[in-house]
C-alpha positions as a Markdown table, in Angstrom:
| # | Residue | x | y | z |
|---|---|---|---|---|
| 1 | Unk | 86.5 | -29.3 | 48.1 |
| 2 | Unk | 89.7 | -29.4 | 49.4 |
| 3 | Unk | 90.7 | -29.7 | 53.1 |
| 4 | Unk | 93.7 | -27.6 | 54.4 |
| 5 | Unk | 94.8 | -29.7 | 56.6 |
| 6 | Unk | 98.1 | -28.3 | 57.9 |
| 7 | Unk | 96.3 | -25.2 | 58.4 |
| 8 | Unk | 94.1 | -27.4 | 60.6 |
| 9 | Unk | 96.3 | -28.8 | 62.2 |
| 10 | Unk | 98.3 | -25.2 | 63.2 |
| 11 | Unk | 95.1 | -24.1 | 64.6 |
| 12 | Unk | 94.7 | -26.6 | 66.8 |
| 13 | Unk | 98.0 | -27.2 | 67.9 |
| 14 | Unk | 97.6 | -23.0 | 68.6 |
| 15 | Unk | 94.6 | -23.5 | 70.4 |
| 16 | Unk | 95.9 | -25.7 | 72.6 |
| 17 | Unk | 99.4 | -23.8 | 73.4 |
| 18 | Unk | 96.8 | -20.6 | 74.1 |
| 19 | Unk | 94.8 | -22.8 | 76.3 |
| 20 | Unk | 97.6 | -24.3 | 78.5 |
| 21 | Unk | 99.2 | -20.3 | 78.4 |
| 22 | Unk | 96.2 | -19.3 | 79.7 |
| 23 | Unk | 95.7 | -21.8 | 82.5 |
| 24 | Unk | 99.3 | -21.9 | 83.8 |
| 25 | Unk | 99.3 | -18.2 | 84.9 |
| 26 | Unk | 95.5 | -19.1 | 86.6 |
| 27 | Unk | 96.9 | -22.1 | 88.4 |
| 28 | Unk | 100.1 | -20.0 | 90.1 |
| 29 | Unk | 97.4 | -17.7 | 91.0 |
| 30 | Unk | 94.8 | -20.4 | 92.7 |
| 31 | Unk | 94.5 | -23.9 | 92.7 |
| 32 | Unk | 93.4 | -26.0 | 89.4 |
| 33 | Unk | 90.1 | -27.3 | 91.2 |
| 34 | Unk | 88.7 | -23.8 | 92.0 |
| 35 | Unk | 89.8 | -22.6 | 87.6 |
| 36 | Unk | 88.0 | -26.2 | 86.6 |
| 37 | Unk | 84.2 | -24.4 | 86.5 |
| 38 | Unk | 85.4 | -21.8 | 84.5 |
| 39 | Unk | 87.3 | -24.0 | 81.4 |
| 40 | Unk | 84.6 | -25.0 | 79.4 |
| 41 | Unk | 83.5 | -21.3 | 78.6 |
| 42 | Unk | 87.5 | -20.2 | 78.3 |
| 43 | Unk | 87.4 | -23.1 | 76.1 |
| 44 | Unk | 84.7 | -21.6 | 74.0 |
| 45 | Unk | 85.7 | -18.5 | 73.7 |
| 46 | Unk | 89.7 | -18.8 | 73.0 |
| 47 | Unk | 88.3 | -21.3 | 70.1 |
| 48 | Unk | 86.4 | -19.2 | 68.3 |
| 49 | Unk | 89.7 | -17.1 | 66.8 |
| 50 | Unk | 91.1 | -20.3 | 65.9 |
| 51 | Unk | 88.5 | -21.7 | 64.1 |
| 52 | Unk | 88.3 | -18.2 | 62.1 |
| 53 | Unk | 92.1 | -17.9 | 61.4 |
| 54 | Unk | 91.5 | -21.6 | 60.3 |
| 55 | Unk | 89.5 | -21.1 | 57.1 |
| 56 | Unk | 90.7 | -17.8 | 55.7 |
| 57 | Unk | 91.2 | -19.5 | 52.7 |
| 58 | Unk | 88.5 | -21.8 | 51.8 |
| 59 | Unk | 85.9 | -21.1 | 49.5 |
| 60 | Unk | 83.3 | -23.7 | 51.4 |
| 61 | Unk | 82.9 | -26.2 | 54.0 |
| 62 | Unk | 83.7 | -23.8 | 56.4 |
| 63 | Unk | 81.7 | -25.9 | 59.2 |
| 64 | Unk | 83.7 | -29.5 | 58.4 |
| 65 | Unk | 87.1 | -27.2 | 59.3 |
| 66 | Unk | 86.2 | -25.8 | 62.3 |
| 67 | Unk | 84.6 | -29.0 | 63.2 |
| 68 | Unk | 88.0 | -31.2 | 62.3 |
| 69 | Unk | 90.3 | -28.2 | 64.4 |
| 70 | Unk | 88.1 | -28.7 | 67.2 |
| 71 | Unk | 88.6 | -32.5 | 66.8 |
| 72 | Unk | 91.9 | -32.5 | 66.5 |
| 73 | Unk | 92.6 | -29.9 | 69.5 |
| 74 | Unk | 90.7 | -32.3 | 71.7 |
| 75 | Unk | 92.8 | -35.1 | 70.2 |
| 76 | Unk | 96.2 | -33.2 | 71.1 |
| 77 | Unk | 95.0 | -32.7 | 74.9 |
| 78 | Unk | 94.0 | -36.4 | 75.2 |
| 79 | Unk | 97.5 | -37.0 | 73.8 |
| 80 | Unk | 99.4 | -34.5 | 76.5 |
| 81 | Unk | 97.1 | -35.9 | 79.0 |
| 82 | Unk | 98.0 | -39.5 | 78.2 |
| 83 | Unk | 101.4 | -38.5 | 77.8 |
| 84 | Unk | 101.2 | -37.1 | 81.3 |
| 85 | Unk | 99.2 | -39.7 | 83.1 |
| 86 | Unk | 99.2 | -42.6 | 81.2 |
| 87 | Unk | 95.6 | -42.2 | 81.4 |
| 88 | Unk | 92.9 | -40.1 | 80.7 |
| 89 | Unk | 91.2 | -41.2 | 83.9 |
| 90 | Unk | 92.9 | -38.4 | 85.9 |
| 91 | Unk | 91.6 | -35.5 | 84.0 |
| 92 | Unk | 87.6 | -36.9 | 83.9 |
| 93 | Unk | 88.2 | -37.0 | 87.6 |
| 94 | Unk | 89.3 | -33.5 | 87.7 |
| 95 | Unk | 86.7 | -32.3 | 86.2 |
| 96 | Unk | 83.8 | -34.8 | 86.5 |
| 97 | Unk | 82.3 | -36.9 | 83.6 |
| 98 | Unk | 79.4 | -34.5 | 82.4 |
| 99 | Unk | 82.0 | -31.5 | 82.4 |
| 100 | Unk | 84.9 | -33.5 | 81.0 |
| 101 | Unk | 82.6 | -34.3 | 77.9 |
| 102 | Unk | 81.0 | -30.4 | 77.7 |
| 103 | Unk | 84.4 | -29.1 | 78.1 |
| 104 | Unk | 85.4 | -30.7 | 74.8 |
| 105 | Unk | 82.0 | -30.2 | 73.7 |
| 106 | Unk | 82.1 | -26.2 | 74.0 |
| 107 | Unk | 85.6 | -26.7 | 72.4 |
| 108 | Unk | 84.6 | -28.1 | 69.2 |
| 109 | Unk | 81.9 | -26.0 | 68.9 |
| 110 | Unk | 83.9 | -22.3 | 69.8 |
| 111 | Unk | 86.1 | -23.5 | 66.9 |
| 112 | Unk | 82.9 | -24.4 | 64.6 |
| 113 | Unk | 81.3 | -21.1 | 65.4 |
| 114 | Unk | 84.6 | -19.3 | 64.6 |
| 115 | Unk | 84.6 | -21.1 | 61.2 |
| 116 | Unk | 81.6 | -20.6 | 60.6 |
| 117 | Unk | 81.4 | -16.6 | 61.5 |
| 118 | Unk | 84.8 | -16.4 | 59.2 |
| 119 | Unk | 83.4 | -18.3 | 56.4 |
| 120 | Unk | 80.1 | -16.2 | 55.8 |
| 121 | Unk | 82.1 | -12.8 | 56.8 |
| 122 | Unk | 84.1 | -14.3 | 53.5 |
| 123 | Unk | 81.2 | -14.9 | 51.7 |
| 124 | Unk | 78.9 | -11.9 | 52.4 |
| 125 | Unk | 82.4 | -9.6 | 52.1 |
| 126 | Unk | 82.1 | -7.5 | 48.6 |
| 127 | Unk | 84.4 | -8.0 | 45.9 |
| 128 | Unk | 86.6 | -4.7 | 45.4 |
């Protein structure tokens, strides 16, 4: 099995542009502490498309690529917020340690359900 990685990759760096284009608009509006409870199910939801678009090609192992989009979307926000803050610290503050961690969690697995749901929509789709 082969592993598309740039289209990984695209997803994920997608996913994360949606995410921040999402929240900067939401933020104007109100203040980041009172959009913090609402992320992790944003995060879940805006995932799902990603992790869909992300194996339109693949034949199997539909599950590993939504799993390493996820990964790698959560990689590219520790790197902005590192880049930010030096730190990682100020965000798990923000949001508190248990929803810091579900956050990602729901993250990962919006893209892995996405893949997933894509995948066996490929599979179960008949040949014309």
């Amino acid at each position: 099995m082969k592993i598309p990685w740039i289209r990984a990759i695209v997803a994920a760096v997608l996913l994360e542009v949606a995410l921040v284009a999402i929240t900067i608009p939401v933020v104007a509006l109100w203040s980041l502490e009172a959009f913090v409870p609402f992320i992790p199910p944003i995060c879940l939801v805006v995932a799902f498309p990603f992790g869909w678009w992300s194996v339109r090609t693949m034949k199997s192992g539909f599950v590993m690529q939504g799993i390493l989009v996820g990964i790698v979307a959560t990689l590219i926000y520790f790197a902005l917020v590192l880049g930010m803050n030096g730190s990682i610290q100020p965000a798990v503050e923000l949001y508190g340690p248990v929803l810091f961690v579900v956050t990602h969690a729901l993250k990962i697995l919006g893209c892995v359900a996405g893949a997933y749901a894509g995948g066996r929509r490929r599979i179960l789709a008949p040949a014309l």
